[in-house]
C-alpha positions, 0 to 999 in steps of 0.5 A: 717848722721850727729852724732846725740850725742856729746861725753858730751851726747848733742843732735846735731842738727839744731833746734832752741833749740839747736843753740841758746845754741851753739851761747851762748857758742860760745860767752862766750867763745869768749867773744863777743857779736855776730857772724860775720859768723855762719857756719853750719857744716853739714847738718841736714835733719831731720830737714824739714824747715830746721832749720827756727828757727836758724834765727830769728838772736837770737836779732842780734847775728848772722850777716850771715849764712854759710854752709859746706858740702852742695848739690845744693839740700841743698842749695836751700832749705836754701835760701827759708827757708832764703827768707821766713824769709826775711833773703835771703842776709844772706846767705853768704857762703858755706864749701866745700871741693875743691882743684886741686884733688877735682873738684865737687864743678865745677859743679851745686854747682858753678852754684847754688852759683853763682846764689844767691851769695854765696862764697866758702870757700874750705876747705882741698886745699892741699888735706890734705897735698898731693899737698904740694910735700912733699910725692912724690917719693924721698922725705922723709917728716917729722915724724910729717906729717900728712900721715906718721903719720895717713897714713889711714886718708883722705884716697884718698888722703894718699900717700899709698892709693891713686888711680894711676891717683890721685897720677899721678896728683900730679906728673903732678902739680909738674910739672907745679909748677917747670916749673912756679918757684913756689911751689907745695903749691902755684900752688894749693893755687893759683888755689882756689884764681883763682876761680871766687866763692872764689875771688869774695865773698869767701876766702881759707882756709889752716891750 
């Protein structure tokens, strides 16, 4: 379940209360006076309609409307709450985790975006930093990396943690990166690029 406090002890939800005091802050702190894409971070479904009142675009606000971490089921629910509003083409995006190693979004997601044209935009496409090659036997990555210095995080994809087959997959793509003359990096930010769901209306994101 989504948190339901922020550590300043304010409430975290999707209702229309609470959103249009993040929008506020948000636009202070950007110092503009809308949101291009407001990308909901995770789903709330104690809220039954779904947050309807985010929607009324807050007197133009809030151009599109993104979510992460969704379900088919999740996406459906919000393109009808989206096309109740008359809003239904300002669905635009989803945040999913997708990579080489992670494959889910391949299935009913794909087709459920595809289908009412929304783009992904795949976080952690390097695996938190696995498919980069730099934790693979023999090499000695940086004392700054992240899995030499949060070994337990992401922890399926930790070198020290990570099932057999997962790290035998990355050997595999190493492979396939060296045979190509590329990168393990660019073998697997070229794959998500591939995909028809980011290139057509998504992007990628590294960092």
């Amino acid at each position: 379940d989504p948190p339901m406090e922020d550590p300043t002890g304010l409430h975290c939800r999707l209702d229309g209360a609470s959103v249009k005091t993040a929008c506020a802050a948000s636009l202070r702190r950007l110092k503009t006076d809308r949101i291009d894409l407001y990308q909901i971070h995770w789903p709330d479904r104690y809220v039954p309609i779904f947050g309807q009142t985010i929607f009324h675009h807050d007197n133009g606000k809030i151009r599109y409307i993104g979510l992460s971490n969704e379900t088919p089921f999740g996406v459906c629910q919000w393109v009808q709450a989206c096309e109740k509003l008359g809003i239904g083409d300002k669905l635009a995006t989803i945040q999913n985790s997708y990579s080489l190693l992670d494959r889910r979004f391949d299935g009913e997601l794909a087709e459920v975006c595809d289908a009412y044209n929304i783009g992904l935009l795949p976080w952690s496409v390097l695996a938190g930093g696995l498919l980069s090659g730099k934790y693979q036997e023999g090499k000695n990555p940086p004392e700054t990396s992240r899995f030499v210095k949060y070994p337990e995080y992401m922890s399926r994809w930790s070198p020290v943690s990570a099932s057999a087959p997962t790290l035998s997959a990355v050997d595999d793509y190493t492979k396939i990166a060296q045979d190509a003359g590329m990168t393990p990096s660019e073998l697997a930010i070229a794959f998500i690029r591939s995909r028809r769901f980011v290139a057509d209306c998504g992007s990628t994101i590294v960092g």
